[in-house]
C-alpha positions in Angstrom: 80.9 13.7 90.4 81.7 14.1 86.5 83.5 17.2 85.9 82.8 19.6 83.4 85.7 18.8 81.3 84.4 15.3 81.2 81.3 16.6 79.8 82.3 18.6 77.4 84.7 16.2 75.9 81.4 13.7 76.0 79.7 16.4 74.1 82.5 17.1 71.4 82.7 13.5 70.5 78.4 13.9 70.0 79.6 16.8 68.1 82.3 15.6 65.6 79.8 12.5 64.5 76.8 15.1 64.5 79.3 17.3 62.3 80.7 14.5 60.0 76.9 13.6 58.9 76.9 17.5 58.5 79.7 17.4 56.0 78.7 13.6 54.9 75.0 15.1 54.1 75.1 16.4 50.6 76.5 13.1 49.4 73.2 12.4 47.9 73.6 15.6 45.7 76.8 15.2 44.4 75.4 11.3 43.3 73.3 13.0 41.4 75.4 16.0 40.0 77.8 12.9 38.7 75.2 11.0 37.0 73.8 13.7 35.5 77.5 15.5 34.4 75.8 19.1 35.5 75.4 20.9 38.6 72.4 22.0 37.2 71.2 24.8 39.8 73.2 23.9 42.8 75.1 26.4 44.1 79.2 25.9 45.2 78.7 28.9 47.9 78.0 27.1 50.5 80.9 24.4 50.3 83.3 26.7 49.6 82.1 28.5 52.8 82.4 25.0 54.7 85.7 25.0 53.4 87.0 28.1 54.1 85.4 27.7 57.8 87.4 24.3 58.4 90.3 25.7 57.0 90.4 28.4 59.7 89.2 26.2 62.5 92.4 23.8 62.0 94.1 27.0 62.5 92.4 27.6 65.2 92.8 24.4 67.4 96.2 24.3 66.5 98.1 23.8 69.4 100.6 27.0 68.9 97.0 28.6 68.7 94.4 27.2 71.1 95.8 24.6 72.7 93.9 21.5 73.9 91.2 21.7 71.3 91.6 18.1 69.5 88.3 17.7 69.4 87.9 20.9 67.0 90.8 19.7 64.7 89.7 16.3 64.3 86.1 17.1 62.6 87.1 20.4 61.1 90.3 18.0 59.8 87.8 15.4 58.2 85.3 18.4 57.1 88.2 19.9 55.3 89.0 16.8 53.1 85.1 16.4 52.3 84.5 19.5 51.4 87.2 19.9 48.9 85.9 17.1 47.8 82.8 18.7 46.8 84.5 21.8 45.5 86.7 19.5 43.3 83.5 17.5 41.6 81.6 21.0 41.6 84.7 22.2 39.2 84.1 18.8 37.3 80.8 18.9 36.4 80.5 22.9 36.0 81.4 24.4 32.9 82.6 28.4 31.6 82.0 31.1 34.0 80.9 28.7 36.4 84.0 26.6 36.5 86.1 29.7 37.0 84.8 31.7 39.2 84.6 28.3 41.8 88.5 27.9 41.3 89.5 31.9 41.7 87.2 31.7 45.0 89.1 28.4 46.0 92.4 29.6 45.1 91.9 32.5 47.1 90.4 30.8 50.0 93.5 28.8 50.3 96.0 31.9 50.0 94.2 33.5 52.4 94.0 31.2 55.3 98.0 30.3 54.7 98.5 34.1 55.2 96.7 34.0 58.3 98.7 30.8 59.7 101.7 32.9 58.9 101.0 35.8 60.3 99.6 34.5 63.3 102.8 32.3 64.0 105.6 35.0 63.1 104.2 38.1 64.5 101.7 37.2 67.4 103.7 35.8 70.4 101.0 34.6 73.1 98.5 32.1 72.5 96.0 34.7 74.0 96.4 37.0 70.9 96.7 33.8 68.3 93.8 33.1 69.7 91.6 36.3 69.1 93.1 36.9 66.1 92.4 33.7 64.2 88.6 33.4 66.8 87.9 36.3 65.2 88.1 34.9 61.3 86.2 31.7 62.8 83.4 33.7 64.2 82.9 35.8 60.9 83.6 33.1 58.0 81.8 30.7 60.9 78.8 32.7 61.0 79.0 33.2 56.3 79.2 29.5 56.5 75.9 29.3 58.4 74.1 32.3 56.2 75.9 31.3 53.0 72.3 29.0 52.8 70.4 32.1 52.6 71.3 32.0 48.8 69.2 28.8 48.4 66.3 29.9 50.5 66.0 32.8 48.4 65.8 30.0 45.5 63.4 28.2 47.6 61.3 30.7 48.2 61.4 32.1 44.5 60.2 29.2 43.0 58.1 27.9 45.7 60.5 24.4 45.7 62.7 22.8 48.1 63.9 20.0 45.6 67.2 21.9 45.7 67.6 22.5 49.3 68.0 18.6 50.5 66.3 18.3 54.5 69.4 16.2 55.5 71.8 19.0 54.9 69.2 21.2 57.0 68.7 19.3 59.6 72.0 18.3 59.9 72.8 22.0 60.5 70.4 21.9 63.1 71.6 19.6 65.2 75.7 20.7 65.0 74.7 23.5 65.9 72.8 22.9 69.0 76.0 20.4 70.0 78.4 22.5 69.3 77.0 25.8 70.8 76.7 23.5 74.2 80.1 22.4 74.2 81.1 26.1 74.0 78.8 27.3 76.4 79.9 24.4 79.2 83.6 26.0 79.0 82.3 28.7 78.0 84.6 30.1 74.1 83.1 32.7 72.7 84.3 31.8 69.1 82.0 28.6 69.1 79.4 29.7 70.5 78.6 33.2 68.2 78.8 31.2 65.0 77.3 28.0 66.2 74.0 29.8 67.5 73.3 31.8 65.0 74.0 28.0 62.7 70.9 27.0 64.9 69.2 30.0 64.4 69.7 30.0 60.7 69.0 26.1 60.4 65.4 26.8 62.1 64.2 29.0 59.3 65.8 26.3 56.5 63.5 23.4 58.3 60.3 26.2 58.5 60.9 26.7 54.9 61.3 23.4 54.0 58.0 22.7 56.2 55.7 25.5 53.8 56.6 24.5 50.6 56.9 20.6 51.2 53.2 20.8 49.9 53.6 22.7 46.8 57.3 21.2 45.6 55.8 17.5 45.5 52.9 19.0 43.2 55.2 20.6 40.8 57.1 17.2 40.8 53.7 15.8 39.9 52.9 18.1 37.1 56.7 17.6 35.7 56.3 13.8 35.8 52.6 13.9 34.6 54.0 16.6 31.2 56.5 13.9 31.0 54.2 11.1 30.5 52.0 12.9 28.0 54.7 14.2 26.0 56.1 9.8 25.5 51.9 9.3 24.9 52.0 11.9 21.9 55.1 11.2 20.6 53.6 7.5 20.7 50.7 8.7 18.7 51.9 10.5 16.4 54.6 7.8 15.5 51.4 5.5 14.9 49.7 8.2 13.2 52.6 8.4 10.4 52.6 5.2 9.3 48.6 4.9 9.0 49.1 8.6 6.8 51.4 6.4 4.6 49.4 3.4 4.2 47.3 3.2 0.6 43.5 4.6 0.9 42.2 1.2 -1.0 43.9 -1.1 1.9 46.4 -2.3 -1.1 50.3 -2.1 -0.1 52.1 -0.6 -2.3 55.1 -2.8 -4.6 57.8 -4.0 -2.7 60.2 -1.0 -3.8 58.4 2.0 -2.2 56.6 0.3 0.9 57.5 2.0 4.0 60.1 0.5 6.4 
C-alpha cells in the first residue's frame, strides 16, 4: 500500500512543475513590455508580491526552520530567481515615480525578510516556534500574493477588458493552487493550505472575469484595429489629395524650377 508520504511527495513534484508554469506564465508579457520599452499599464504588484512570498517560503522550508520540506525550497528557490527577474525588467522599462517606487518596495522587501531569517535563527530556539513564526508571514504575504490580482481585476472590470490580465497567469494560479492546497491537506500544514485555498478561491473569480468580458475585450480590439486602418486610409488620401491641390488647373506642369517633388 502507498503511504501517504509517498503521495504527497508525488503531489509536490505535480506541484513545483504546476508552480514553475505559474512563475514561467507572464513571460509572454514581459516579451512584450521589452519590445515595446514601456510597461504601459501593467502593474509590478503582483511580482513583487510573488517575490516577497518566495522569499519567505525559502525561509520557511529551511531546514533550521521546517525541516524536510525540499519540495517547498526547490520551486519557491526557482520562483525567487524568476520573479526578480521580472521586478528587474519592470525597473528597466518603467520610468520616474514608477521606477522608484518599484525599487523602495523591492529594497524593502529584501530588508525585511533578512530581518526575519535573523530573528528567527538567533532568538527562536525550537523548530516548533521557527516554524509559526515564519508560517505566519507565509500565510499573510501568501494570501497578498494571491489578492495582490485584485488590483488588475478592478482594471478589468473598469474598462470592461481583460487584454491586461493574460488567462495563462490565471489559470496557472488555478491549478497551484488546487495542488498545493492537496499536498497540505494530505499531511495536513496549515501554512499551505490557508494561502493556497484562498489562491484557488481567488483564481476562480480571475477565470469568471476573464469568461464575461472575453466578448467585449475582442470588440474593443476590433474597433482599435479598425480606427487604425482608417486613420493609414486618410492619411493615404490626403497625401494624394496634396499633390492633385498642387497640380496646375489647365493640366500644364509648371517649369522645371517650381514643380513639386
Amino acid at each position: 500500500m502507498v503511504s501517504a508520504d509517498a503521495v504527497r511527495t508525488v503531489v509536490g513534484i505535480i506541484g513545483n512543475v504546476i508552480a514553475l508554469g505559474l512563475f514561467l506564465s507572464p513571460v509572454p508579457t514581459f516579451v512584450t513590455i521589452c519590445k515595446k520599452k514601456s510597461v504601459e499599464q501593467f502593474s509590478a504588484i503582483p511580482y513583487l508580491a510573488t517575490l516577497l512570498n518566495c522569499m519567505l517560503w525559502v525561509v520557511y522550508g529551511l531546514p533550521w526552520v521546517h525541516p524536510h520540506s525540499i519540495l517547498v525550497i526547490t520551486i519557491n528557490g526557482a520562483g525567487l530567481v524568476i520573479e526578480l527577474t521580472y521586478v528587474l525588467l519592470f525597473l528597466l522599462y518603467s520610468q520616474g515615480r514608477t521606477r522608484l517606487r518599484v525599487l523602495v518596495m523591492l529594497l524593502v522587501e529584501v530588508a525585511f525578510v533578512v530581518a526575519v531569517a535573523v530573528f528567527v535563527l538567533t532568538l527562536a530556539h525550537t523548530y516548533g516556534r521557527r516554524s509559526l513564526i515564519v508560517g505566519t508571514f507565509c500565510v499573510f504575504f501568501g494570501t497578498m500574493m494571491y489578492v495582490a490580482p485584485l488590483s488588475i481585476m478592478k482594471l478589468v472590470i473598469r474598462t470592461k477588458s481583460v487584454e491586461y490580465m493574460p488567462l495563462s497567469l490565471s489559470l496557472a494560479s488555478f491549478l497551484n493552487g488546487v495542488c498545493w492546497t492537496s499536498y497540505a491537506l494530505i499531511r495536513f500544514d496549515l501554512y499551505i493550505t490557508i494561502p493556497n485555498g484562498l489562491g484557488v478561491l481567488f483564481a476562480v473569480c480571475q477565470l469568471a472575469l476573464y469568461a464575461f468580458y472575453y466578448k467585449s475585450t475582442k470588440k474593443q480590439m476590433e474597433e482599435r484595429r479598425r480606427k487604425a486602418a482608417m486613420g493609414m486610409t486618410e492619411l493615404v488620401i490626403n497625401g494624394d489629395s496634396g499633390k492633385i491641390r498642387h497640380a496646375p488647373e489647365n493640366g500644364h506642369l509648371p517649369p522645371p524650377e517650381i514643380r513639386e517633388m
